[in-house]
N, C-alpha and C positions, 0 to 999 in steps of 0.2 A: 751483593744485595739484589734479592728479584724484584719482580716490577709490583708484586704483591706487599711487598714491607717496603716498598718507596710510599706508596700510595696511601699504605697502614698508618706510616711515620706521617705523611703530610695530612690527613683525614681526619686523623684520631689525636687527640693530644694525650692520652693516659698511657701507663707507663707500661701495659700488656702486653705483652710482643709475642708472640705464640713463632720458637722456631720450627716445631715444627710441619707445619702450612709453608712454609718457606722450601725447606726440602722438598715436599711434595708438588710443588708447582715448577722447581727447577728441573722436576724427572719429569714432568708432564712438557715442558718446554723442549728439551735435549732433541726428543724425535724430529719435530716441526725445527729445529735449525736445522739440524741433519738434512731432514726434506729439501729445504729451501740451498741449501749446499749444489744437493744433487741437481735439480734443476738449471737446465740450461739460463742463461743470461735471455729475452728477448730484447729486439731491437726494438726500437720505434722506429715508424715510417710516416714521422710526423713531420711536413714540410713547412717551412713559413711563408705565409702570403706575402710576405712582401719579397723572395724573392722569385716570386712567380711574376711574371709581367703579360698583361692582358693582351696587348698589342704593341708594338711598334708605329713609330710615326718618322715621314720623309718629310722635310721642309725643302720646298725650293725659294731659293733667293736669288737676288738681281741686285746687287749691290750699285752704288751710285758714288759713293764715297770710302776711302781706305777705314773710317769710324766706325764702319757696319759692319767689321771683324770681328770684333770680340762678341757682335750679336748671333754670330754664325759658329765662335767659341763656345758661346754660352751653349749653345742646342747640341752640340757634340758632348759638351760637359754633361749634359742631361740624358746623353745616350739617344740621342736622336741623328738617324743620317740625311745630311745635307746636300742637295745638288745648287753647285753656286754655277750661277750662270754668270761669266765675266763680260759679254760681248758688247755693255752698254756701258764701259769704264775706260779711263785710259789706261795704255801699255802699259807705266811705271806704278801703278797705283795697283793694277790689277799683278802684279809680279809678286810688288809688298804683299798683299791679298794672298794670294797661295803660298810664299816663305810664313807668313804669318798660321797660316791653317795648317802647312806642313807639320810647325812643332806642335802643335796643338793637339793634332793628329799624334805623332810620335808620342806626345805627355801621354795620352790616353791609350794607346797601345792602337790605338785604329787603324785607318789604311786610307787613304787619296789615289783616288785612279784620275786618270783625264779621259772623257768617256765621249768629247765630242770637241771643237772647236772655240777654245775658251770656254768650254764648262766641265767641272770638275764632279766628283763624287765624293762627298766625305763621311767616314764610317765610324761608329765608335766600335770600342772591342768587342760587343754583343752581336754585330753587324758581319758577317762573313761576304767578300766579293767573291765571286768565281764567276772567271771568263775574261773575255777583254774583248771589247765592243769595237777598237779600231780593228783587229783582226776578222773579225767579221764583216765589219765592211770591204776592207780591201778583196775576202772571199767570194761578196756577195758583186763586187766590181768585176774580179776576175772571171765571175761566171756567164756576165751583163754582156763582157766583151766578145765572150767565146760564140755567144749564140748569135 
């Protein structure tokens, strides 16, 4: 049935049917599929905005207590990179503190550098590190000595 006697049948209620107007629209039709065959597929280069991201954001933190983990969780969880600074915690507490961010890290596929003396860097998967900061210092040591 063409698109011309769907429209007939739904429009009209009388018992007229005219076939054929019917054949004459399905030869008129034949070429324009053809056409539409021949033609290439295009793609769309339609992106969504929401996985475009405006900016990035660092939080630094100074933790005081082992409770302010899952807050430095949460910001990784959100895909934000963290620099926790530990040096105003105690040893046992600050240990928990990076085993706890380690898996945190790991769940989310991100990365923990140690970038200085009790302070950490923490990344989510969108976040790439390259380099390493304590090699650089000892470079920038080795050069301090030589001069």
């Amino acid at each position: 049935m063409s698109i011309k006697s769907k429209f007939k049948t739904f429009f009209f209620l009388d018992d007229e049917y005219d076939y054929k107007d019917e054949e004459i629209v399905e030869e008129e039709l034949e070429p324009i599929k053809q056409s539409q065959k021949a033609q290439p597929a295009q793609k769309n280069n339609i992106v969504s905005l929401q996985s475009v991201q405006k900016s990035s954001k660092m939080v630094l933190v100074e933790p005081r207590v082992y409770a302010e983990a899952q807050d430095i969780a949460d910001h990784l969880k959100n895909r934000r990179a963290v620099v926790v600074n530990l040096q105003r915690i105690e040893k046992d507490q600050a240990k928990r503190i990076v085993d706890f961010l380690s898996g945190t890290v790991y769940a989310i596929g991100g990365d923990i550098q140690k970038i200085g003396t009790d302070i950490f860097l923490c990344t989510p998967d969108n976040i790439e590190i390259s380099g390493n900061i304590s090699q650089m210092m000892q470079e920038q040591d080795f050069e301090n000595t030589r001069w």
